[in-house]
C-alpha positions in Angstrom: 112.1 72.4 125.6 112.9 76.2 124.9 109.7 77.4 127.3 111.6 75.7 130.3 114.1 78.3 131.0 111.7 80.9 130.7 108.9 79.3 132.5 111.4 79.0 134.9 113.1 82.5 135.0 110.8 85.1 133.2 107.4 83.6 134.2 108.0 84.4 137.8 108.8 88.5 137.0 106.2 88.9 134.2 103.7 87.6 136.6 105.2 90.0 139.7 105.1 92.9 136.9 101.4 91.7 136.0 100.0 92.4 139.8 102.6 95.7 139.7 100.9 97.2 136.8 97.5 96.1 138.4 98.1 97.5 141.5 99.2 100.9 139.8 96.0 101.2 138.2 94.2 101.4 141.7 95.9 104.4 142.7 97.3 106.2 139.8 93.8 108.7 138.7 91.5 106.7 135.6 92.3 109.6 133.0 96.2 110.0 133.5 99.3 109.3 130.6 100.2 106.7 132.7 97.4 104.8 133.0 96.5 104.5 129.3 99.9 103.0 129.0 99.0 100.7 131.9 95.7 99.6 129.9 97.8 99.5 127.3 99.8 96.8 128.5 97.5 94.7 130.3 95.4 95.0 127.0 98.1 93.0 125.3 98.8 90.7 128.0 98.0 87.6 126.3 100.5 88.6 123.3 103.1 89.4 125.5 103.8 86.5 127.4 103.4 84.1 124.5 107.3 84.2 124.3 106.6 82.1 127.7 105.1 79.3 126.0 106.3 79.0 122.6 110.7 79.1 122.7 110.4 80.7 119.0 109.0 83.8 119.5 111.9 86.3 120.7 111.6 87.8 124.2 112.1 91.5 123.0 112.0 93.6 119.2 115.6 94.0 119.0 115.4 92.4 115.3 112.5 94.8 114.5 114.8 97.7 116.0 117.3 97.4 114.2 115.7 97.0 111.2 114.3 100.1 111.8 117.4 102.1 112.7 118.6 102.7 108.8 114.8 104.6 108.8 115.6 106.9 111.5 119.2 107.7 110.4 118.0 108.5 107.1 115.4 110.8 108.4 117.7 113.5 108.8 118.5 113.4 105.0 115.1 112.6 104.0 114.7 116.3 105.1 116.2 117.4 102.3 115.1 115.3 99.7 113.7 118.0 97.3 110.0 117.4 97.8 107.5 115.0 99.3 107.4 112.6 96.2 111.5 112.2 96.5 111.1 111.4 100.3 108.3 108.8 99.0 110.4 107.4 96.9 113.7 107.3 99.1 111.4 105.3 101.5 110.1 103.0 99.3 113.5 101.9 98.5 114.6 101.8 102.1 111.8 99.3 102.3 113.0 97.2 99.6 117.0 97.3 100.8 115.9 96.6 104.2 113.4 93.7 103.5 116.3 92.6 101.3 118.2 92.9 104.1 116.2 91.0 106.1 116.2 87.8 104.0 119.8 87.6 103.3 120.3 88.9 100.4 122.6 91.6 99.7 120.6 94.4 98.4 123.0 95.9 95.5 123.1 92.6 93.4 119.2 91.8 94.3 118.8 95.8 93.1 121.4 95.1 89.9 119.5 91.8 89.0 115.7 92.7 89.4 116.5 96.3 87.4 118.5 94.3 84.5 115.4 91.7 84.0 112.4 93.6 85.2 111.8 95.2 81.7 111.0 91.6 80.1 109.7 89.9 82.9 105.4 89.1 83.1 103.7 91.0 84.7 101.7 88.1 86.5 104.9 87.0 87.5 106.3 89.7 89.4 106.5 87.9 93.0 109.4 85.6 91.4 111.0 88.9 91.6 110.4 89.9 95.8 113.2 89.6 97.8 111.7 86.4 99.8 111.2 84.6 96.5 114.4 86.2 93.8 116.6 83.8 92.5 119.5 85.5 90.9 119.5 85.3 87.2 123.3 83.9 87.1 121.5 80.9 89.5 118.8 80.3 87.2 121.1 80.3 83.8 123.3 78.1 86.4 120.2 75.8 86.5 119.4 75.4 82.9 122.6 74.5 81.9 
């Protein structure tokens, strides 16, 4: 049911920006900018009008955008991080707060738990401890009792 309004409302202008981009390609010359972004595109064509046909998949990146923003604010102190290992290391943890993030969870009490337990916890049982699949430690006491 989610494909109809877009079958009926998008389908129409991806397929007039389809023969657009084709038509470019005929009179833009074969070794331009421009037309390796054409090829680009119509290379992916498949991909990006699935969000025609299946209602769950999201018609632009916004999510992935603004995940991304933090990254690209941060860059400018990143600069000054001291050396490259401290810019590694301030982007692995703008990985972990962000992916945090992205599950709902708020990333200072996922930080506060995992770093309080991660000492005693198995080794072959570290993914209990990734964001996707934490359960805080006051939840699983919580449970026992």
């Amino acid at each position: 049911m989610c494909g109809l309004p877009r079958q009926k409302h998008s389908k129409p202008k991806v397929e007039k920006l389809h023969a657009w981009a084709e038509k470019q390609l005929l009179r833009i010359p074969g070794k331009s900018e421009l037309t390796k972004a054409l090829h680009y595109g119509l290379n992916r064509w498949q991909s990006l009008c699935l969000f025609l046909q299946d209602g769950r998949v999201a018609m632009d990146n916004n999510a992935a955008e603004r995940a991304l923003r933090p990254i690209g604010v941060g860059r400018r102190n990143w600069l000054f991080a001291g050396a490259d290992t401290g810019a590694e290391t301030l982007a692995r943890a703008m990985t972990i707060i962000e992916t945090a993030k992205k599950n709902g969870i708020n990333p200072q009490a996922y930080l506060v738990d995992v770093f309080d337990r991660i000492h005693d916890h198995k080794i072959n049982r570290l993914d209990e401890l990734l964001p996707w699949n934490w359960v805080p430690l006051v939840a699983e006491h919580a449970e026992a009792a």
